[in-house]
N, C-alpha and C positions, 0 to 999 in steps of 0.2 A: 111290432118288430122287436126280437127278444137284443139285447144288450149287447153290445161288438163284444166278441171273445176272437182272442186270437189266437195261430197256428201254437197248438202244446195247451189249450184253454181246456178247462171244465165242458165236456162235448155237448154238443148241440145237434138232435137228430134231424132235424126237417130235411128231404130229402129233392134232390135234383130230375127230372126225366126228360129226353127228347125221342122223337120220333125218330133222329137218326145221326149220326156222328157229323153229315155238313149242315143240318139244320143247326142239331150245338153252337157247332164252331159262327153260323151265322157270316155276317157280312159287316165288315168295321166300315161300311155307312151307315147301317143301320145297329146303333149302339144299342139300342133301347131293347134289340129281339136279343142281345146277348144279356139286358139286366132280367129280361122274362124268363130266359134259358134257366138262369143261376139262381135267379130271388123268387120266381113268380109261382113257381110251383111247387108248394112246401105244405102239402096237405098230405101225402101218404109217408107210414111211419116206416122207421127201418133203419134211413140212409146213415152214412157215415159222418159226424161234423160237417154236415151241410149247411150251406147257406155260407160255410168257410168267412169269418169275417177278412179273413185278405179277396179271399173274391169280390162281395160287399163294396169293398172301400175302392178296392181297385177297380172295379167295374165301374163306378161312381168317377173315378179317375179318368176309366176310359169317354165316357159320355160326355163329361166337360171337357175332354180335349176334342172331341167330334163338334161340340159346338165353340170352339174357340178358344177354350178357356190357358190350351196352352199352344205350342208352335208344334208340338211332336206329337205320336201318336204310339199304344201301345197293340201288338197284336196278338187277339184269343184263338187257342187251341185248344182240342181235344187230344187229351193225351191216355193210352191205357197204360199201367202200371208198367208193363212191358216195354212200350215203345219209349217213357220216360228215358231209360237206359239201353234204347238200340244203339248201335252203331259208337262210333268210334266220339267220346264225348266225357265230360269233366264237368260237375258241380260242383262250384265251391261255395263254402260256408266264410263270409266275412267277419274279421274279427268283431264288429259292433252286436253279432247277436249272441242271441244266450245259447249256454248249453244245450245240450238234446236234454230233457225232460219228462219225456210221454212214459207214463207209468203202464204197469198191468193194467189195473184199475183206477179210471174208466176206460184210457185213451185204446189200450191195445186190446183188451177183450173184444171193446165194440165195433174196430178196424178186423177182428179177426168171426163176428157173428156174419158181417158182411160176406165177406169173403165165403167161407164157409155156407151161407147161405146160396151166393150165383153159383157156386160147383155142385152144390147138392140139385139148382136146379136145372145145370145141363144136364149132371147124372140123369135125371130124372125124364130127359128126352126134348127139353126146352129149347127151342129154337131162335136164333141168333135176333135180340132184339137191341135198341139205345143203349148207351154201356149205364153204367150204374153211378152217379157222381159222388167222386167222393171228397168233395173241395177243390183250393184252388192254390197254385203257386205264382209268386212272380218272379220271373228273371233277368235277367241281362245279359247281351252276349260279350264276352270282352274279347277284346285284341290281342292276337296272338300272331306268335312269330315264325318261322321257317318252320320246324319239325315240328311245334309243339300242339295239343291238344286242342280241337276247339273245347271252349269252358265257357261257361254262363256263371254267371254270377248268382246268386241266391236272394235276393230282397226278401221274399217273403214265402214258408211255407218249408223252411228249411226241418220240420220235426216232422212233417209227412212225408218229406224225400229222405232222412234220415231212416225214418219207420220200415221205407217201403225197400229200402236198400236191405236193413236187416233181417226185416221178411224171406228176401232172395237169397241169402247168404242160410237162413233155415233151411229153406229149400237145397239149396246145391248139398248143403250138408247131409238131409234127410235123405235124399234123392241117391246119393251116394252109396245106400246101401243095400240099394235096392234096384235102380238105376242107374247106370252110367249115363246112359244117354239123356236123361233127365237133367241130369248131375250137370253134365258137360253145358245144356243149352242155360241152366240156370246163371254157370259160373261166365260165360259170357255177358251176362247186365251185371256183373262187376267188377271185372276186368277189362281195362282196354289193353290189346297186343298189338304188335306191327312196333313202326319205325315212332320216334316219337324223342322228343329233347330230354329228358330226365325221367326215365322208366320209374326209377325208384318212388315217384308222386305221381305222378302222372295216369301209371298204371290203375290207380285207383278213381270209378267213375265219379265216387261222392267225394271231396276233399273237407275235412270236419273243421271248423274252428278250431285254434290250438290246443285248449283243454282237452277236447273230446279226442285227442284224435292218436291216442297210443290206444284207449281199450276200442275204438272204433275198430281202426286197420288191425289189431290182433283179432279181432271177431271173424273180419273178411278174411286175412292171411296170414294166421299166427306165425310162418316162417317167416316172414317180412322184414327185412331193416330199412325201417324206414327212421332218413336223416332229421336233426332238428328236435328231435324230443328229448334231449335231457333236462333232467329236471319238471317234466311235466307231466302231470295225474301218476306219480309216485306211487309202485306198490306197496303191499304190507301193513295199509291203514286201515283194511278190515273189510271197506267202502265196497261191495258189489255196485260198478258203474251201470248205468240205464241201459245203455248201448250191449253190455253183456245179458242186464236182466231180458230185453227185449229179445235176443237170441235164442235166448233156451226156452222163454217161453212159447214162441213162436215155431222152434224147432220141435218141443211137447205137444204143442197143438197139429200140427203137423204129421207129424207121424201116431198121432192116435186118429185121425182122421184117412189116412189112407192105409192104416193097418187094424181096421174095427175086429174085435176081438182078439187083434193080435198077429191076424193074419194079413201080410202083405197084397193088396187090393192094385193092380194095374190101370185099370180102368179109372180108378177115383186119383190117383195120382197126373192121369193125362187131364182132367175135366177141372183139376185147382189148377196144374198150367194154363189151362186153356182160360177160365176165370181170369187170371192176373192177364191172359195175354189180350182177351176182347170182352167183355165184359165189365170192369172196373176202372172208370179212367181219373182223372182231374182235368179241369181248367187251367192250361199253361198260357199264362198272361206274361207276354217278352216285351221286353221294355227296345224302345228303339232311340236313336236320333241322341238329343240332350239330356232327357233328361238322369238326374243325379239317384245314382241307387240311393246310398245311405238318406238323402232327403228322404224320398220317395220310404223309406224303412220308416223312420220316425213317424211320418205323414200314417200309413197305415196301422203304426200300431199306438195310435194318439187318443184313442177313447175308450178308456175301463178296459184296455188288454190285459192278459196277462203277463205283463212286463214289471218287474222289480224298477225299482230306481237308481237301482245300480246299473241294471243293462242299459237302461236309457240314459243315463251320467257316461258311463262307456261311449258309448255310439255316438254321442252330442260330443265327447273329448278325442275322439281320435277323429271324428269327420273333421273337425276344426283344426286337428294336425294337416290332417291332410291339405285341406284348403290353402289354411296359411302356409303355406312352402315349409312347414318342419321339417317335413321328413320326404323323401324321394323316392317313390316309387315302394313295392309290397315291403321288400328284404328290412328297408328302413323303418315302416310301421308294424313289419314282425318283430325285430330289433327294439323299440321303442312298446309294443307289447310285452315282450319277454321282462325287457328289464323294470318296468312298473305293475303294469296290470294282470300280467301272470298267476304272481301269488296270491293276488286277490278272487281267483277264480278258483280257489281251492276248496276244499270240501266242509272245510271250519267256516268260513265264509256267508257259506250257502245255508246254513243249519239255520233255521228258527231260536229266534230267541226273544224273550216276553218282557214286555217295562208297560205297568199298569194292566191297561186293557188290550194293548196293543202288543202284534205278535209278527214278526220282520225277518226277513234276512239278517243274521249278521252281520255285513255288509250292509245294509241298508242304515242300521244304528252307526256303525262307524263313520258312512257320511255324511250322516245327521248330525252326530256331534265333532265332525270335521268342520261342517260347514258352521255351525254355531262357533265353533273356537275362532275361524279366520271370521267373521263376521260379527263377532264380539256382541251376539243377539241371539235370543230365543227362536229354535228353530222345528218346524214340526215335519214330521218324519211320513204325514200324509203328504203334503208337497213338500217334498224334500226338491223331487229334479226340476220344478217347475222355478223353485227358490234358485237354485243352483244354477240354474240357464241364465236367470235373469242379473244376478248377484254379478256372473262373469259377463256378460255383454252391455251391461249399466257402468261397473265399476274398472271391469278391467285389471282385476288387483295384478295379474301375471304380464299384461302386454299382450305378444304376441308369443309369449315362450309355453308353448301346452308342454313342452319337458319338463318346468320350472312347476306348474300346475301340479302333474303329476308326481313329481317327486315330494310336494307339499301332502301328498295323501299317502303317500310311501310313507311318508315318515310318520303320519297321525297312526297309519296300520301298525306299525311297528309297536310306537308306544299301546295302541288299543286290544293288540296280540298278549302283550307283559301281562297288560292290566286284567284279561279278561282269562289267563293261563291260571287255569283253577290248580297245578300241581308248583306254580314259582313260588321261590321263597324271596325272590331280589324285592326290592321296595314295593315295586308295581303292583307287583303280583300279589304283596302284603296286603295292599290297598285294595286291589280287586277285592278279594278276598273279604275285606271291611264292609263296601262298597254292596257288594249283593247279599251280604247281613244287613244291612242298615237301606237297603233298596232307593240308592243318591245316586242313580245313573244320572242325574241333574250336575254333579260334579263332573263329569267327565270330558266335557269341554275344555276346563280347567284343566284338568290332570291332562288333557292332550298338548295346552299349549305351556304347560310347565314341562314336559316329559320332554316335546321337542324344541326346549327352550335351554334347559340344565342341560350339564354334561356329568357333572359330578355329582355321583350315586348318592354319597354320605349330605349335599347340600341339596337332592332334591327328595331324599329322604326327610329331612327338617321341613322342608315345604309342606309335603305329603302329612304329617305331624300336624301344622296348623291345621289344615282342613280336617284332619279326622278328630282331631279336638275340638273344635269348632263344634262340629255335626254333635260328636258322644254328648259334649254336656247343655247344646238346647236339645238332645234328646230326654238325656233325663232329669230334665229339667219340665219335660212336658212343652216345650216350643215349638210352634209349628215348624211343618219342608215348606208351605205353602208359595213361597216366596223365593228358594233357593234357584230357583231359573235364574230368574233377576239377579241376586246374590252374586254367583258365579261367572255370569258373562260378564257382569258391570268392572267384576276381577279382573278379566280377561283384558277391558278395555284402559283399566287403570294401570296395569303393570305392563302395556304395549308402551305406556308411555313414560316408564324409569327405565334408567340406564342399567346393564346387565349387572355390574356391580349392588346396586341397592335391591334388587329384586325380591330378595327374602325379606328384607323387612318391609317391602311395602305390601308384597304378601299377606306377614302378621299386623301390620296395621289397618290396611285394607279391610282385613276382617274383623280387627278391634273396633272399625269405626259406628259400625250401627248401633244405635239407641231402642228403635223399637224391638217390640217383641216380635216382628218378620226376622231380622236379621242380628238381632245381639249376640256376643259371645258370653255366655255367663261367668261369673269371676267364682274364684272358689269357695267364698261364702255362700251362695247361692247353688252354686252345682253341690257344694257338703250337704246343707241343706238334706236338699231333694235325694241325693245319694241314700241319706240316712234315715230320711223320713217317707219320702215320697214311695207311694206303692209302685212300682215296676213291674212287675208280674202279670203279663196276659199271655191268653193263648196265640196270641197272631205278633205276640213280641220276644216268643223263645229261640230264634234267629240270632237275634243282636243281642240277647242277653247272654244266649251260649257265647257267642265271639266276644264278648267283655270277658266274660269268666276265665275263659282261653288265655285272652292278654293277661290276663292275672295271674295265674297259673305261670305262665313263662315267663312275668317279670321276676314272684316267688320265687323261681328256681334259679333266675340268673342271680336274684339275690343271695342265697346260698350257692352259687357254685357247681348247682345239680342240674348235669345234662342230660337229660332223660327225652327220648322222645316217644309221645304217646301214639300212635297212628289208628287207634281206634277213635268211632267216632262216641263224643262226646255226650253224656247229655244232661240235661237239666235235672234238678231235684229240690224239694223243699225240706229244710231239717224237719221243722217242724211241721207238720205236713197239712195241708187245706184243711182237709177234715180233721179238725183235732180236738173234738167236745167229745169223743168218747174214750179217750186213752191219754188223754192229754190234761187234764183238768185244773182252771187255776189253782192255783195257790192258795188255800184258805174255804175252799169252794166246795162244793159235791153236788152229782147232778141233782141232787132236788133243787137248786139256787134254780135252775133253766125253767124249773116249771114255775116259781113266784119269785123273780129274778129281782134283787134290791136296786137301790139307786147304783151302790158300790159297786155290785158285782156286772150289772149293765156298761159303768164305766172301764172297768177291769174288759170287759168283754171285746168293747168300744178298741180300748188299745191294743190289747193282741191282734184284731181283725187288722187293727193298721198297720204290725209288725209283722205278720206274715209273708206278706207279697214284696218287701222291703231286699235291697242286695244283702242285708248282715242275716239274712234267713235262706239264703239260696244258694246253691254249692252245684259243683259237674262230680258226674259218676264217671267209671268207665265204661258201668254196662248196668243195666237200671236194674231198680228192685221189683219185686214182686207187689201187686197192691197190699194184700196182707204184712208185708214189712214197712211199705212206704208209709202207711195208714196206723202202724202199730204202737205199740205202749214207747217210752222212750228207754227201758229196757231192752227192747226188741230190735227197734231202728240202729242205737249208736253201733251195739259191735257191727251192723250191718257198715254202716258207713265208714267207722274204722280200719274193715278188712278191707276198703279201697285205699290204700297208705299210697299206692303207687302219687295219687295227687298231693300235694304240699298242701291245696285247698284244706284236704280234710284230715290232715296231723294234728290240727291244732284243737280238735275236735276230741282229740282223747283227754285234755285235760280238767273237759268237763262234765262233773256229774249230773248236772242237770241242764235242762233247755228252755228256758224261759226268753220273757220279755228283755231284761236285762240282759243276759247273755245275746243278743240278737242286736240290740246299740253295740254291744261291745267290741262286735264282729262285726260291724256295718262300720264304726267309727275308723278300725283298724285296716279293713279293705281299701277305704275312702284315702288315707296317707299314701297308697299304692296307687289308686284309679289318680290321684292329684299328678304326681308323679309320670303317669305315661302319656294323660293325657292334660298337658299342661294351659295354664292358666293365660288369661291373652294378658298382652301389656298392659301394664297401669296406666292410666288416663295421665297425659301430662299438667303439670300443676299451672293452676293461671298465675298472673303479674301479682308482685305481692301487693 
């Protein structure tokens, strides 16, 4: 049995066959000939995401309730692609699930070889056999009132009825230009007409989750005003949505398949309708009696799906609105949507982003060190939602308030937006900025509950100051991160417990207080030191050593009064440069020394190596030199580096005619009065009893 994958998963071909559409559909006494229908036969290759893990689990669902396991019972059909969308009818998509997601590649090429494959084989004179399974859905039917639609609800399999809607909407469009009458019968599976309570929703048969659902309905009916979407999935960001990608590629596919060489083909365009209409179906699994969608959602997508931990933090947060009487009825948890978890559904959100080895939602990291900050503990972003379930139904931090809940994560997004806004200049965004130079996403806990702790910029800027001082000088100092989890959260729990007034200094004391070398702050005898002597200089640390030089640079110039901004990017350089034994040679010295090298000149040799990699030898360009100049005599190099004047770094550089070891202290001792300065020193140890 290969791995549950669920609806919108990495595809799985094992394919479905029966003798006949009421064999299929079977007999819900006999559960077990519907787990053969679905699981039993997965030896011939082809089918489309077969084996569907909502099928799977639900079929497993079905069987346990035939033998007792629950009071209700659910009913299996055979549905074709067509018949999904007969007749006067409404899917909606519940806020608990995720976006539409089905990519070209795998999900839709291999939904479109299918297809493509049963028309090629009516064309070909094939007579009417089992339809072709292509997974399974489950749903629910809901309550409805005098005019309005009947509507099902979506539990599970909502990115194959999303796919299969888009498909259609190819179709009507293809078909249009070739066909009207094609056209016509297409745009009927997505359109309902007649009498009905709110035409403006209603008329559309699929209803998307909120995100989705301005590029969805412009796909179906780009005249449409449809009410309720301000503010959501916003043009202009560049974002080609799924829902559009799926259109056009399915419309390209489409009409190269019923216009081969270009020529419009009548016959292959009746044999793809016919395809969608008997030939390709799924397993419609309707849910009856009691039991609860949203359960029944978690329940099936509970083992290695492909669900983030944010959809599943979603679904577990507003199922439990809903439960607890929060909110009354949809309007109240679209209300209670819009105003929290909306913006979390945006496209910055959803982006991948990397901390170690580990590569996440956006959104998945922000809940992580959500939940680390309220939990004032180490929290891992592999169970994050299993953490988070249990955190709220053990502790209870909220009560019964899920608005109080989610305004708690509103407010972490906010400050984690500042922080993570690679173009802000406000504090946060300074810090970001520090933060993925210096790769302390272990701080961000911290910074989420100082961010929505502080109000005033200029005092959580000072805060913001401890910590990156803290980090710069056990950086170069050579001090391990090893430790910083602990570090920060232990912050977290220490300053829950001063009153707002004392906060900043328990802050800087907080951090003063460790001894070992996990968490000490170095004083500035120690960080001078290392500053001036310690080698700095590796390849996998020109990151943080560009972002120190940076802060240098623009203390320099607030120091004179020089506003200048640089927007090119930066980079690193050595005066003296790595290889420097053939244009560079000691003082006193000449290469023959290298071939029968003295005691003196070994030592000589000894300390230049150690001054090389040091900060009083390393300077920012604005645009790098050639190897032949960076490598060259020191005739060659300085006017190089002088016609960079634009940096205050390297002015100071014209007053020297030579580059030596000396000149390298001189300029490490002089940077180090600066680096003291920005990144300052922790409190002095209070004095004991005399």
């Amino acid at each position: 049995m290969p791995p549950h994958e669920g609806d919108g998963c990495a595809l799985w071909r094992p394919e479905v066959s029966g003798s006949s559409r009421d064999h299929a559909i079977a007999s819900v006494q006999h559960p077990d000939c519907i787990v053969h229908r679905v699981r039993g036969r997965r030896g011939r290759q082809g089918g489309f995401c077969l084996s569907s893990a909502a099928a799977d689990r639900a079929i497993d669902r079905l069987a346990k309730t035939e033998r007792g396991c629950t009071g209700d019972f659910m009913k299996p059909f055979t549905r074709t692609i067509i018949d999904l969308f007969d007749g006067k009818r409404r899917y909606l998509i519940p806020l608990y699930q995720r976006q539409y997601a089905w990519k070209v590649t795998p999900q839709l090429e291999l939904l479109w070889q299918d297809i493509a494959r049963e028309a090629g084989r009516l064309e070909t004179g094939g007579g009417a056999i089992a339809p072709h399974f292509m997974g399974a859905i489950v749903i629910a039917q809901m309550k409805t009132f005098g005019k309005q639609v009947q509507a099902f609800e979506v539990i599970d399999g909502q990115q194959r009825l999303t796919t299969f809607q888009l498909l259609m909407v190819a179709l009507r469009d293809v078909a249009a230009k070739y066909s009207p009458e094609y056209a016509a019968e297409s745009a009927k599976h997505l359109i309902n007409d007649g009498v009905m309570e709110d035409a403006a929703i209603e008329r559309f048969k699929l209803w998307p989750s909120l995100a989705d659902r301005r590029a969805f309905t412009r796909v179906v009916d780009p005249t449409a005003v449809v009410p309720g979407l301000d503010g959501v999935d916003a043009d202009g960001d560049g974002v080609v949505r799924p829902s559009t990608a799926a259109h056009a590629y399915f419309a390209d596919r489409i009409e190269a398949h019923i216009c081969p060489g270009g020529v419009y083909d009548a016959f292959k365009l009746e044999k793809l309708f016919e395809a969608l209409k008997t030939g390709l179906a799924v397993v419609s699994i309707e849910l009856e009696g009691g039991d609860d969608p949203q359960t029944i959602f978690e329940t099936l997508n509970s083992r290695g799906v492909d669900l983030t931990a944010g959809d599943l933090m979603r679904n577990f947060i507003f199922q439990r609105a809903t439960g607890l009487g929060m909110v009354a009825g949809d309007l109240a948890i679209d209300q209670l949507y819009r105003g929290y978890w909306l913006p979390l559904d945006a496209w910055f959100w959803r982006e991948g982003d990397t901390r170690g080895r580990l590569t996440r939602p956006r959104l998945d990291w922000l809940l992580s060190d959500h939940l680390a900050m309220m939990k004032a503990e180490l929290v891992s972003v592999e169970t994050l939602f299993d953490g988070y379930r249990r955190w709220i139904i053990d502790k209870t931090p909220f009560g019964a308030d899920v608005e109080a809940e989610l305004r708690a994560i509103a407010a972490s997004a906010t400050v984690f937006r500042r922080l993570t806004g690679y173009d802000g200049n406000d504090v946060l965004g300074r810090f970001g900025r520090f933060s993925r130079a210096f790769d302390v996403s272990t701080a961000t806990p911290l910074v989420l509950y100082l961010g929505t702790t502080i109000e005033d910029q200029s005092e959580l800027g000072a805060a913001l100051a401890f910590i990156e001082s803290f980090i710069v000088r056990r950086d170069i100092c050579g001090l391990t991160t090893a430790g910083y989890n602990k570090v920060f959260t232990d912050l977290i729990a220490r300053l829950r417990a001063v009153e707002r007034p004392g906060l900043l200094a328990a802050l800087r004391d907080g951090l003063a207080t460790g001894t070992l070398d996990t968490a000490r702050w170095p004083d500035d005898a120690e960080f001078g030191d290392a500053w001036r002597s310690r080698t700095q200089y590796k390849p996998a640390r020109q990151g943080r050593l560009r972002h120190l030089f940076e802060r240098l640079e623009e203390r320099k110039r607030a120091n004179s009064s020089e506003i200048v901004e640089i927007k090119t990017d930066l980079t690193l350089e050595h005066i003296m440069p790595q290889k420097w034994r053939t244009h560079w040679p000691i003082l006193g010295f000449g290469h023959e020394d290298e071939a029968t090298p003295s005691a003196e000149y070994l030592s000589r040799q000894g300390a230049r190596e150690a001054k090389v990699h040091t900060m009083g030898n390393l300077t920012l360009l604005t645009h790098g030199l050639n190897a032949a100049v960076s490598n060259g005599a020191f005739s060659v190099k300085m006017p190089a580096l002088r016609a960079q004047s634009a940096l205050v770094l390297n002015r100071e550089l014209h007053d020297h005619a030579e580059w030596n070891e000396d000149a390298i202290t001189i300029r490490g001792a002089s940077l180090f009065k600066i680096a003291a300065q920005l990144w300052q020193a922790p409190p002095a140890p209070a004095s004991g009893p005399a």
